[in-house]
N, C-alpha and C positions, 0 to 999 in steps of 0.2 A: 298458548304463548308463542304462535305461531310468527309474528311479527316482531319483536323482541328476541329472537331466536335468531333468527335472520338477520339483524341487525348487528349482535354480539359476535356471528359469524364475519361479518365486514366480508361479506363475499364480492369477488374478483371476478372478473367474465374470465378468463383464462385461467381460474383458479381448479385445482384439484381438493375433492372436499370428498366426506364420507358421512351417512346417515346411517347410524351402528342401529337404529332400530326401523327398518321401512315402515311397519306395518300398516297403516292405512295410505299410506302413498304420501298425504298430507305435507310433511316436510319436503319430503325431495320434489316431488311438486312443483315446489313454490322454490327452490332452490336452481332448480333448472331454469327458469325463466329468469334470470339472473345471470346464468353462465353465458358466456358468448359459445360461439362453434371448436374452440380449442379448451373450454373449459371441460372438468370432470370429474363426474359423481360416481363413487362406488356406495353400493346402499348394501347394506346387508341387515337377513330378518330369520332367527332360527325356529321359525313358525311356515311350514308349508305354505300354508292356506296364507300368507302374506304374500309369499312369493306369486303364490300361482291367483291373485286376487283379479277381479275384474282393473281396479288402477293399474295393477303389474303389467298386466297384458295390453293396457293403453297405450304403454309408455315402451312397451319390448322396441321399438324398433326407433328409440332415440339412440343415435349413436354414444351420446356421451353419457349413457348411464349405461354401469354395470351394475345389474340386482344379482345377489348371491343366496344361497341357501344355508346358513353359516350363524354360529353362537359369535356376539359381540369381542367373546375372551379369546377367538380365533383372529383379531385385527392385526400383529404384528404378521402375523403368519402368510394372511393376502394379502397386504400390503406389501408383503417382500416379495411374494410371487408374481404381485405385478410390475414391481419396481418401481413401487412410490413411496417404499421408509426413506423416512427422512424428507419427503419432498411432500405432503398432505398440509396442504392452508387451514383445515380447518375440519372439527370434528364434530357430529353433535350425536348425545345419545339422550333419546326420550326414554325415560325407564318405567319398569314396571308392566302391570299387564293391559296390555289395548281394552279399548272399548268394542271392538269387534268379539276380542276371545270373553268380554264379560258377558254378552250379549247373548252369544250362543250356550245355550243351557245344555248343549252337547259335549260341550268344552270342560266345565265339569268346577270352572270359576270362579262362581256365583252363587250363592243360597236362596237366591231370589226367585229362579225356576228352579225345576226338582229337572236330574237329568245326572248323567254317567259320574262317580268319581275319578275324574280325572287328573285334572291341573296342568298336565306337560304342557310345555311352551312347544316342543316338539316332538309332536306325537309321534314320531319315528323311532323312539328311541329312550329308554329308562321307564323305569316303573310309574305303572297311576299311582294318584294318591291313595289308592282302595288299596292296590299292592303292598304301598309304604306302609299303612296304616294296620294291615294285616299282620305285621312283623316288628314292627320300632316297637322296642324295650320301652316300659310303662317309663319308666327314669326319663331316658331320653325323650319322648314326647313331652316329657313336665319342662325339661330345657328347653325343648323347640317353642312351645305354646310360651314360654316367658320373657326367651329371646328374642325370637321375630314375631311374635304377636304381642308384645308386655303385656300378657293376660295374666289378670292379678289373680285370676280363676284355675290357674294352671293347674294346678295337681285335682282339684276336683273334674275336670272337665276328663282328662289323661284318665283320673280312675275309670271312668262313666264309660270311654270309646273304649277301652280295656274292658270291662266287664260283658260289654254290649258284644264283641266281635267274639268272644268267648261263646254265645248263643248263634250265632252269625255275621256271614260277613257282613263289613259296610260299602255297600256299593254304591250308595246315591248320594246327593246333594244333601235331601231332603233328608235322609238318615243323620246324616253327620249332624245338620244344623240344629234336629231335633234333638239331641243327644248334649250339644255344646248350651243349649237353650235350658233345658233342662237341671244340667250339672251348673247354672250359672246361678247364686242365688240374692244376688241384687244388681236390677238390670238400668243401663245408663240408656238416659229420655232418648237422645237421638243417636243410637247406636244400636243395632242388631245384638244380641249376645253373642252370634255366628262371626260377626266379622272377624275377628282379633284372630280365632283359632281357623279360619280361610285362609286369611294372610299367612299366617305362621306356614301351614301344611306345604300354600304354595309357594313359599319360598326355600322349606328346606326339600322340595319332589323337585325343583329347579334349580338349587343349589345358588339361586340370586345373588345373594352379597357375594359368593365365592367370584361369580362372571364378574362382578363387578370391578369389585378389585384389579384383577388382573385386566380388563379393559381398560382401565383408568392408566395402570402403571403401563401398558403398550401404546395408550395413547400418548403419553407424553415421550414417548421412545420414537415416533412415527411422524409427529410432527415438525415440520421445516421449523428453523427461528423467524417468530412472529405470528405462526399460525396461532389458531386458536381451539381450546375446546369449552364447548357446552354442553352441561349437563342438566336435563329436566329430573326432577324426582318429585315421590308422589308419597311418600309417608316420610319418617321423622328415619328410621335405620338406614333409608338409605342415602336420606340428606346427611345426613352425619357423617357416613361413611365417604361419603363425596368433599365435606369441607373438611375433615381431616385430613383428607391426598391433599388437596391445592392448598393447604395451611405449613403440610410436610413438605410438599416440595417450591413454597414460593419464601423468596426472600434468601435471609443470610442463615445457616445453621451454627451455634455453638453453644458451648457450658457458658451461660451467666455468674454459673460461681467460680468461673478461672479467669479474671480481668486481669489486668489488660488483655485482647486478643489482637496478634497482629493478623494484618491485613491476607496471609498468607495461609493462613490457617482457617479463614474461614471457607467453607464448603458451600459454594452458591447450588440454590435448587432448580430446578431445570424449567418450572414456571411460576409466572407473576399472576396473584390473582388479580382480575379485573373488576371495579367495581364490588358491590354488595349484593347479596343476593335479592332477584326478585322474584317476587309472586305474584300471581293473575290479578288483575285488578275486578273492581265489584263487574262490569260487563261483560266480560269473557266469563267469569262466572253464573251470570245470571243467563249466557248461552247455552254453559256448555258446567254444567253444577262439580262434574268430578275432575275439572281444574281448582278446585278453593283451595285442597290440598299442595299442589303443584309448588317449584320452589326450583328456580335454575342459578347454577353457579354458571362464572366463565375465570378460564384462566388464558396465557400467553405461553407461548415456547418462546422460552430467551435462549 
């Protein structure tokens, strides 16, 4: 949705803008060729191997981009260090996990090669999923698997990686998937049994919705009046998660059951949604298949 992204940003040659997730270069990219010579990009990606990617090191010596090493939920915090709260045109965060980290079967991402249990976004730092999985209380994995996965399977699958690590650790992809595959016992045509309890894993070893959140609430904190932000998402929690902010903070706030309200009383929110959500249409899909999913909101700082 590379194009449409861009567009909702309404970027400015002279504009200051930010790309909360580099990772394959792809956006900022295509963002830069856009900026004139006083415009500028901060990109931040809390993925090493983003930073340090062959695109990163193309692009190290454009003046008007600053790449960072940095979690998304970290944006009020460089943006004041550099002294651009409040003065940022425009925001965008692509969410979820790159195609890069699904790809590498080192990454620990994907059921699809057998390879480390891992998951961090950044491997510098917090437990693998092997660690996690080695210690969360059987309870607690039947909430994670139901919340971030809606694995209707939950408590069966939670018994199975329980029982299983009890005999040995789970160290691989290929462990886990078989385990979740197994504990499943009616499986959907075009779905993995694996996927739902991936997702889950890797979003509570990265704490996802948590980043999200609080990016979301610093974006609208960092934005000039009239900037803009956009957000891509890639499954249903964290679209949701996304059009509940810009629902909460656009428009007018008050009790519908205390009418009249006078004009004084009502509490404006700090952005105006723009537009309806869109989704990749059939050709960017038939490019590029794990956009079908995809689903970007835009809002305005008023």
């Amino acid at each position: 949705m590379l194009a449409e992204a861009l567009d909702q940003l309404a970027l400015k040659a002279d504009g200051v803008y930010v790309d909360c997730t580099f990772g394959r270069g792809g956006h900022s990219q295509a963002m830069l060729t856009k900026l004139g010579r006083q415009g500028r990009l901060l990109a931040l990606d809390r993925d090493i191997e983003a930073i340090q990617s062959p695109v990163a090191q193309s692009l190290a010596g454009d003046q008007r981009l600053c790449l960072l090493h940095s979690r998304f939920s970290a944006l009020a915090e460089v943006a004041e260090s550099r002294g651009l709260s409040g003065g940022i045109d425009g925001i965008l965060m692509d969410l979820g996990v790159s195609s890069p980290q699904l790809d590498n079967a080192g990454r620990g991402f994907s059921f699809l090669r057998d390879g480390p249990l891992d998951m961090r976004m950044d491997c510098s730092q917090g437990l693998t999923a092997a660690q996690w999985l080695a210690e969360v209380p059987e309870q607690e994995l039947v909430k994670v698997l139901f919340d971030y996965g809606e694995e209707r399977f939950a408590k069966r699958i939670a018994k199975a990686i329980v029982t299983a690590r009890a005999q040995g650790a789970i160290v691989s992809t290929r462990q886990l998937a078989q385990l979740a595959e197994a504990a499943t016992p009616v499986k959907d045509k075009h779905k993995h049994p694996a996927t739902r309890t991936f997702q889950a894993i890797r979003i509570a070893v990265n704490q996802e919705l948590d980043e999200i959140a609080k990016a979301l609430e610093q974006a609208a904190e960092v934005l000039k009046p009239g900037g803009r932000l956009v957000v891509i998402s890639f499954h249903s929690l964290e679209d949701r998660l996304v059009k509940r902010f810009i629902r909460g903070e656009s428009g007018y706030k008050y009790d519908p059951g205390r009418l009249p309200v006078k004009e004084s009383e009502i509490a404006k929110g700090r952005l105006c949604k723009i537009g309806k959500a869109v989704k990749a249409g059939p050709e960017e899909v038939a490019v590029n298949p794990r956009s079908r999913s995809a689903v970007m909101r835009v809002a305005e700082r008023v």
